[in-house]
C-alpha positions in Angstrom: 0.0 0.0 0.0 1.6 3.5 -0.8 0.6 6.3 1.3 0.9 9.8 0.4 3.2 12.2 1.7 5.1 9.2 3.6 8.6 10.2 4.1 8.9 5.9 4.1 10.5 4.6 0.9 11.8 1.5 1.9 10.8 -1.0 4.5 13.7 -3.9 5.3 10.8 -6.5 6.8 12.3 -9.2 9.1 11.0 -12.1 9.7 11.3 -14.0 11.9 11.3 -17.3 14.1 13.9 -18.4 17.1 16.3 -16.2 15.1 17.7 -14.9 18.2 21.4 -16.2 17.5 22.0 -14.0 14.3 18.9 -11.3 14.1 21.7 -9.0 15.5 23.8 -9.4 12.1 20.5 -8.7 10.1 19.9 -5.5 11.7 22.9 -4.1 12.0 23.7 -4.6 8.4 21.1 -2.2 8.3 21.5 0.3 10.7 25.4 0.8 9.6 23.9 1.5 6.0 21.9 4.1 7.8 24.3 5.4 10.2 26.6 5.8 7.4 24.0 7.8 5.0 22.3 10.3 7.4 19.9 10.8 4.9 18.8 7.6 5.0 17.3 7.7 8.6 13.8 9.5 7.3 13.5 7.1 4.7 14.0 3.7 5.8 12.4 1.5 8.6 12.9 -2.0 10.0 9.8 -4.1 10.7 10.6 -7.3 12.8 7.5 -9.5 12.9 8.4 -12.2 15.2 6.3 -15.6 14.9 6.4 -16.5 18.5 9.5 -17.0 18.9 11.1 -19.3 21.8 14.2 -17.6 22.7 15.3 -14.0 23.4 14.5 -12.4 19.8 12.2 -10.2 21.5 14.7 -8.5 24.1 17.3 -8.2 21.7 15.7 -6.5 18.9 13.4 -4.1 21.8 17.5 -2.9 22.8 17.2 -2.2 19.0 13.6 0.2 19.6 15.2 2.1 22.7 18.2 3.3 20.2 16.4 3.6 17.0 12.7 4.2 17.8 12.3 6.3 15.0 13.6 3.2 12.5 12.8 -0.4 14.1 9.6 -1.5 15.0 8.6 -5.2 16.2 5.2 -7.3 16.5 5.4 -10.4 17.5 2.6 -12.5 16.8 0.9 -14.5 19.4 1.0 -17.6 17.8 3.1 -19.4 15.7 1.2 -18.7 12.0 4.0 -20.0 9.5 6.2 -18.8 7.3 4.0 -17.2 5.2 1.8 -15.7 6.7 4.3 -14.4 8.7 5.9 -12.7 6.2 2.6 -11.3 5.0 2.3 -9.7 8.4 5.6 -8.2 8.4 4.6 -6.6 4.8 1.3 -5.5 6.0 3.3 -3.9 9.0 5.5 -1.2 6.5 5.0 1.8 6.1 7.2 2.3 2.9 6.2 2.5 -0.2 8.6 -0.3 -1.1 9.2 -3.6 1.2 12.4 -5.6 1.1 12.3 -8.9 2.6 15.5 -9.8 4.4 15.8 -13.2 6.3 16.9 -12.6 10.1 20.2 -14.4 9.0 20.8 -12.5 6.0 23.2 -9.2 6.0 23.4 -6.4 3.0 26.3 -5.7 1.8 27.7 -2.3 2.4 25.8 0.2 -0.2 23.0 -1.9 -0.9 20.4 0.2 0.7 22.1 3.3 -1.3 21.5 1.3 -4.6 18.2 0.0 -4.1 17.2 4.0 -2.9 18.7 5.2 -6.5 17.0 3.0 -7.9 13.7 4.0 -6.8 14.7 7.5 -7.0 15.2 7.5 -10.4 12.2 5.4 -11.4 9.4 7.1 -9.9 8.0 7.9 -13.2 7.9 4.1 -14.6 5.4 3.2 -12.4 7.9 0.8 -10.4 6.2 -2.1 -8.8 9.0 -4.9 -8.6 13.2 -4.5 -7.9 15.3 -7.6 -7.8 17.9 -8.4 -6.0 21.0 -10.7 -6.3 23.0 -11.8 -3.4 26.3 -13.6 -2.6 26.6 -16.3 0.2 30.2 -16.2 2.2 32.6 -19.4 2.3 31.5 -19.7 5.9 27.8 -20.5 4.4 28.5 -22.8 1.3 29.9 -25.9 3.9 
C-alpha cells in the first residue's frame, strides 16, 4: 500500500522465528547503512515480525527500539502462523512505499540500501512495482 506524503520509501521487513542467535547481524547490516547515510534515517524503517518465537529475539531486537525508535519497530505474533503468513504480516506492517524482505540471518552488503534508494529515486515515473535483487553467500555458508 503506498501512502501519500510518507517520508517511508523503503521497508527492510524481518522475519522471523527463534532467530535470536543471528537477528543481531540482520539489523545491524542495516542500521550501519543508515548510520553511514544520514539521509537515509527519514527514509528507511525495520519491521521485525516475530512468529512466536522461543528464545530472546524479542529483548534483543526491543535494545534495538530504545536506540532507533524512529527506525525499528517489532510485533510479535501471538502464535506461531508459518512462514508465510508471517511474512505477509511483516509486509502489511510497513509503512514504505517499497518492502524488502530480508531473512533474520541475512546481511546487506555495504551500499546496498544506497542502490536500491537510486533505484527507486530514479524510477518514480515508470510506475515501479517490482526491484530484484541478487546476493552472494560467504565461504562460511557454502559448507
Amino acid at each position: 500500500m503506498i501512502i501519500l506524503d510518507n517520508p517511508k520509501t523503503l521497508t527492510i521487513a524481518i522475519p522471523t522465528y527463534n532467530g535470536g542467535s543471528y537477528i543481531c547481524g540482520a539489523i545491524n547490516s542495516v542500521l550501519d547503512q543508515i548510520k553511514n547515510n544520514p539521509s537515509l534515517e527519514s527514509k528507511i524503517e525495520i519491521v521485525v515480525s516475530d512468529n512466536a518465537s522461543q528464545d530472546n529475539v524479542e529483548d534483543i531486537v526491543k535494545k534495538y527500539i530504545v536506540l532507533y525508535p524512529n527506525i525499528v519497530k517489532y510485533y510479535r505474533n501471538e502464535i506461531n502462523v508459518g512462514f508465510d503468513r508471517n511474512v505477509d504480516l511483516a509486509v502489511r506492517k510497513a509503512l514504505g512505499e517499497f518492502v524488502w524482505i530480508l531473512s533474520d540471518d541475512d546481511f546487506l552488503i555495504d551500499g546496498a540500501i544506497l542502490y536500491v534508494q537510486s533505484v527507486i529515486e530514479n524510477n518514480k515515473r515508470e510506475n515501479l512495482a517490482l526491484i530484484y535483487v541478487d546476493c552472494e553467500r560467504s565461504e562460511e555458508h557454502t559448507s
